[in-house]
C-alpha positions, 0 to 999 in steps of 0.5 A: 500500500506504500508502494507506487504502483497498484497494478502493472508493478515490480509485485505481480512479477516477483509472485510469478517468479517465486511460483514458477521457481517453487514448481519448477516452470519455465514461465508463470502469468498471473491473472486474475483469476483460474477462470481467466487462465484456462481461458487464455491456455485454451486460446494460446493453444488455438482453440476455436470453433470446430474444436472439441475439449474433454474435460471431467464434470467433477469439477467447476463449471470453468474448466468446461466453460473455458473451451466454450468461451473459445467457440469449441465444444466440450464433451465429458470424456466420450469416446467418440472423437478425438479432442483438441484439448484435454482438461484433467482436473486435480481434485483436493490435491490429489494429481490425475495420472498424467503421465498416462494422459501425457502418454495417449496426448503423444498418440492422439496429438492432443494438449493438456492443461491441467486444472491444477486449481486444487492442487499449488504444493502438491506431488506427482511422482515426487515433483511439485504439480506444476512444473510441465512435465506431463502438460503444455499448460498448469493452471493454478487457483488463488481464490480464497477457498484455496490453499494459497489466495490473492483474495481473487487471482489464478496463474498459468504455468507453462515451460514454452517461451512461445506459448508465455508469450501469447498469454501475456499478450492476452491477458492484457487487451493483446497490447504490446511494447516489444518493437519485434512484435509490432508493424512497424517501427515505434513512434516513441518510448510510450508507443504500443500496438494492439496486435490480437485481441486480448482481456483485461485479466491482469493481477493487481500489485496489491493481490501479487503481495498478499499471494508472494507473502505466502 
């Protein structure tokens, strides 16, 4: 609160950074919500119209919701056709047998985000959940009804640098400063370019210091 900034700050990087080395990823995007997270996930891995999502009905409504919101369509885990995403969840801590579903994902060339929600601190095999082993994304929740909270806020976890990108992007109205990214050159140290469409799903300063203080 004495700082000065209340979002956008030095806070929400130094609670990715801590996440992400506690798990063992790669990158960490802090948002605002699990919600927002398995949205982006879904869209960075191109999830869209005419796509399907497996996911379990033994869970919140957003890990189905998320492929909805991208225009694909979810199934419950049938056996009819094959998905584009899968969606396994970690219920109450407990880890789903990834390296089983990583196993039919490299056969059936699907991806995984795991819904990792219930599950920041916990094991698999003897590794922290969250460190992408078995899945393309992680996702964690920090609602207050969970093991480490931010009051609202959630984190994608991910260890390629290509899909980190286009979350980042995503969470903040798909606007960028990186010149590399934009079509041309900038006009100026304060220029920026929206290059996709992107939501305002940014984590707070204040929420990225209650959840680094845990």
């Amino acid at each position: 609160l004495q700082s000065d900034f209340l979002t956008q700050g030095p806070m929400v990087p130094r609670f990715e950074q801590s996440v992400a080395q506690h798990v063992g990823a790669s990158h960490a995007l802090a948002v605002n919500s699990a919600t927002s997270a398995l949205h982006i996930a879904c869209l960075a891995l191109g999830l869209g119209p005419g796509d399907r999502l497996w996911t379990t009905p033994v869970t919140f409504v957003a890990s189905a919701n998320c492929g909805l919101y991208c225009g694909a369509e979810v199934d419950f885990v049938d056996i009819g056709q094959l998905p584009k995403v899968v969606v396994p969840v970690h219920l109450c801590g407990q880890s789903c047998d990834m390296q089983a579903i990583h196993a039919l994902a490299q056969r059936y060339g699907f991806k995984i985000v795991e819904d990792a929600s219930h599950a920041i601190g916990g094991k698999y095999q003897g590794e922290f959940i969250g460190n992408g082993r078995y899945s393309d994304i992680t996702v964690f929740s920090f609602h207050p009804v969970k093991i480490i909270t931010t009051a609202e806020g959630g984190m994608a976890l991910t260890n390629d640098a290509a899909l980190a990108s286009k979350m980042a992007l995503l969470r903040s109205h798909g606007i960028t400063r990186d010149p590399a990214q934009m079509t041309h050159a900038a006009d100026g140290p304060w220029y920026y370019q929206q290059i996709d469409l992107g939501f305002n799903y940014r984590m707070t300063e204040l929420q990225a210091a209650l959840g680094a203080s845990q």
